[in-house]
N, C-alpha and C positions, 0 to 999 in steps of 0.2 A: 675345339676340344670335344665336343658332343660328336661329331664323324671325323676324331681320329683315328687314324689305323692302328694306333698302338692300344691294347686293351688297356697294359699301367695308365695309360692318359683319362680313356674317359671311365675306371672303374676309382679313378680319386677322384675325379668330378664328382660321380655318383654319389660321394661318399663326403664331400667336402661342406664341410659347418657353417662357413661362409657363404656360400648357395644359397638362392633360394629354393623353396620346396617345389615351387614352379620351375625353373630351371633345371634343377635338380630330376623333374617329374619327366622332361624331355627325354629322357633314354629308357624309358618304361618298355617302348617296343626295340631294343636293343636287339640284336642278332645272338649278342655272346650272354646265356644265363649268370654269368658271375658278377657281369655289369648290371643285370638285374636283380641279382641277390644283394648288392650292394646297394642301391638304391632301395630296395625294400626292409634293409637290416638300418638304417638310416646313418646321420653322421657319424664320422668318426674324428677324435675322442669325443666321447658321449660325456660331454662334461655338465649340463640340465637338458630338463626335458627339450624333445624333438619336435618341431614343428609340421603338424601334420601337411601331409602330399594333398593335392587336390584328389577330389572326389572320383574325376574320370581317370587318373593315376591310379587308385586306389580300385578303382572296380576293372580294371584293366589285370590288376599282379592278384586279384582274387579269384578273378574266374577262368584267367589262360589256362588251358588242356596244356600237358604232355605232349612233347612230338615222337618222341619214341624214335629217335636214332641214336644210331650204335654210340656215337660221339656224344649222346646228351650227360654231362658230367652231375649235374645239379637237375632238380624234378621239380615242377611247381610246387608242389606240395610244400617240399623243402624252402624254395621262396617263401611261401605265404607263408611257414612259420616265423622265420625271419622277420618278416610284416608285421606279427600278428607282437612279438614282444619289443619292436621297436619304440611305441609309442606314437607312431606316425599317423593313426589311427581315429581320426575326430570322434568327440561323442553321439554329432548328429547324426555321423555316415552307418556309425554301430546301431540307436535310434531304427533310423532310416531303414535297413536291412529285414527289417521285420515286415514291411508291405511295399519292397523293392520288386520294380517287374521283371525282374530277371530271378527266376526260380531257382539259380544258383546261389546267389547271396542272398535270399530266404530262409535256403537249405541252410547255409552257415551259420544262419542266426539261430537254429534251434541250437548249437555250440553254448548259447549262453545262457543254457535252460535254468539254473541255481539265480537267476538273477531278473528274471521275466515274473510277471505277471500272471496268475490265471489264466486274464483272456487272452494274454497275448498266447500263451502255450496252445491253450486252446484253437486258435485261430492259424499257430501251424501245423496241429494235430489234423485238421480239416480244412487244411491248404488244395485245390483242387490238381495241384500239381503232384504226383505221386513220389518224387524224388523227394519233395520238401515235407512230405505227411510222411515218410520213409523215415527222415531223417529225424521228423519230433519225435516218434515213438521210438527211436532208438536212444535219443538223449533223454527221454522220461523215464527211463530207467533208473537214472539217477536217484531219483527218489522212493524206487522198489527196494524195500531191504533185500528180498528173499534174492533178488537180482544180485543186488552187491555182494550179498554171500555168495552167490555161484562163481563171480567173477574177480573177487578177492585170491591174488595171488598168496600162496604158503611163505613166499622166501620174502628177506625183506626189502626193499626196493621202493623205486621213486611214486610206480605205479601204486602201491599194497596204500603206502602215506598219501596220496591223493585222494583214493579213497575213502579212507578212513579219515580226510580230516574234511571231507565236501560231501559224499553220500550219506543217505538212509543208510545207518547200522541194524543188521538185526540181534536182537538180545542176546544170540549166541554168541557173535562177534564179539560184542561189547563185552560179554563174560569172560571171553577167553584172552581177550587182550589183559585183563590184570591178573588174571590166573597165570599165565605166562612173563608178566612184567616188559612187555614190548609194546612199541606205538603208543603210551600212554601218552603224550606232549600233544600227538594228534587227533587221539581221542577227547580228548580235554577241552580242544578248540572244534570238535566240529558240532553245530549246531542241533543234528538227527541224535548224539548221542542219549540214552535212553535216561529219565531222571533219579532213576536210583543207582548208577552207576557213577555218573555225575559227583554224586554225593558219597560216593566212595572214594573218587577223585580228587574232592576235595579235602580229603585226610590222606594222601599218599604220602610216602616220606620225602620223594624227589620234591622240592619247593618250584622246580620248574613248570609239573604239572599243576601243581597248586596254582601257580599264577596266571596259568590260562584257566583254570577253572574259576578262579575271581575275573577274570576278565568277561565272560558269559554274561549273555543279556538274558537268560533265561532262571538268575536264583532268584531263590525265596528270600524274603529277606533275614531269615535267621541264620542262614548259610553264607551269605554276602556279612552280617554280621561278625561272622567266624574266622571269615579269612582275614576281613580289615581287623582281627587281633590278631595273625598269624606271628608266630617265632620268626616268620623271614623278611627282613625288610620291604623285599622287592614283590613280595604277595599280599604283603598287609598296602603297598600304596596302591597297587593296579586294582583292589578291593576299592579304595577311599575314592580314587580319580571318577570314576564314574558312577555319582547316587543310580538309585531306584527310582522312578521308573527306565527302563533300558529296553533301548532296540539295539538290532544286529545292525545295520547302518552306520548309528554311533559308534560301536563297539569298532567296527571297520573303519573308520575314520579317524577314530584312536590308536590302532595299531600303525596305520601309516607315519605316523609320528610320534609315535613311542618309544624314546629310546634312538630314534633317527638312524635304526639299523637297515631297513628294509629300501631293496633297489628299486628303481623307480625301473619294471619292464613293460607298462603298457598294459596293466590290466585293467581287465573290462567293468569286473565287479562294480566299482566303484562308482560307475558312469549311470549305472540304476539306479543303483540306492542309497545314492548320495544322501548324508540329511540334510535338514534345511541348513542355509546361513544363519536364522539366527540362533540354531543352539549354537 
């Protein structure tokens, strides 16, 4: 199955739940990209988590170039995104990535700048390879408000909400988002937002913003108070569920299982700042 000539043959291989990840890992250097798109997007039906690919699988479908012919249907890029939400992803190999000697998956790891350490960001800002120090100070922007403002799209969209619920806001953002009554569910959850706007947030009428604003690891406790008496059921318990004192951590580790709405796609967040086992 792995050199059959029919691509239907080895692109359900690729894809096949029963496989191991090692077996599975064998078409990595494939000829035909959909056989590798397929093996990087992981099993199908995705019925629990995915068993991560081995490691040399993995830095294989991260760091393959472009061939740039007329016939190429699918781009690396496009694989590795595939990759990156499958779940196939181990925590050590994310870990790992951060003083990897291949200056391409260093460069990657500055990707996970919202989730790094000081020194670690530091240590790619002053990476002595100029693509991987390229690429920390383009993702430290994250945390420039004045940045975010420039690059905050007007219309509403997937990009405006990503922003707004993971970057530095600057106060004029932050103002104009309830003066206009838009994005507030995102503002409510992202951590940069500013604390007197916060607290504006948490008397909005929508109860949906309310309850991400009781969900925050950052109220006072008069305000955390307020909510757990809120009019709405669903604000006053996401208030109660988690006393004071509060990390973001917790608070993330809470929402994965909050309610059991949210898809399992492989995110990384979580593989940082996990908190301990025994809370």
């Amino acid at each position: 199955m792995l050199a059959h000539p029919e691509q239907t043959v080895r692109r359900a291989f690729a894809r096949n739940r029963h496989a191991s990840p090692e077996q599975r890992g064998r078409l990595v250097d494939d000829h035909d990209a959909f056989i590798r798109a397929g093996l990087a997007a992981g099993p199908r039906p995705r019925l629990d988590r995915a068993e991560p690919l081995p490691d040399d699988v993995l830095e294989i479908l991260l760091t393959t170039r472009d061939e740039h012919r007329r016939d190429q249907l699918l781009s690396a890029d496009e694989i590795r995104q595939e990759l990156a939400f499958s779940g196939q992803i181990r925590t050590s190999f994310h870990r790992g990535r951060l003083d990897h000697p291949n200056p391409v998956l260093r460069a990657q790891a500055a990707s996970l700048w919202l989730w790094l350490a000081p020194g670690q960001r530091d240590a790619l800002l002053a990476d002595p390879d100029p693509t991987v120090s390229e690429a920390a100070r383009d993702h430290s922007r994250i945390l420039d408000p004045a940045a975010m403002e420039a690059e905050l799209p007007e219309h509403g969209c997937h990009a405006r909400n990503l922003l707004l619920i993971n970057y530095a806001v600057s106060h004029a953002v932050a103002e104009q988002c309830p003066a206009e009554r838009r994005e507030l569910w995102s503002l409510a959850r992202d951590p940069h937002t500013p604390g007197d706007i916060v607290a504006r947030l948490a008397h909005d009428p929508d109860p949906d913003v309310r309850e991400q604003v009781a969900a925050r690891a950052d109220l006072d406790p008069q305000l955390l108070a307020e909510l757990a008496q809120d009019p709405d059921s669903a604000v006053r318990a996401r208030g109660l569920l988690h006393p004071l004192p509060r990390t973001w951590p917790r608070r993330a580790a809470i929402d994965r299982v909050y309610g059991h709405t949210v898809e399992n796609v492989g995110a990384v967040g979580k593989m940082f700042v996990e908190p301990g086992t025994s809370w």
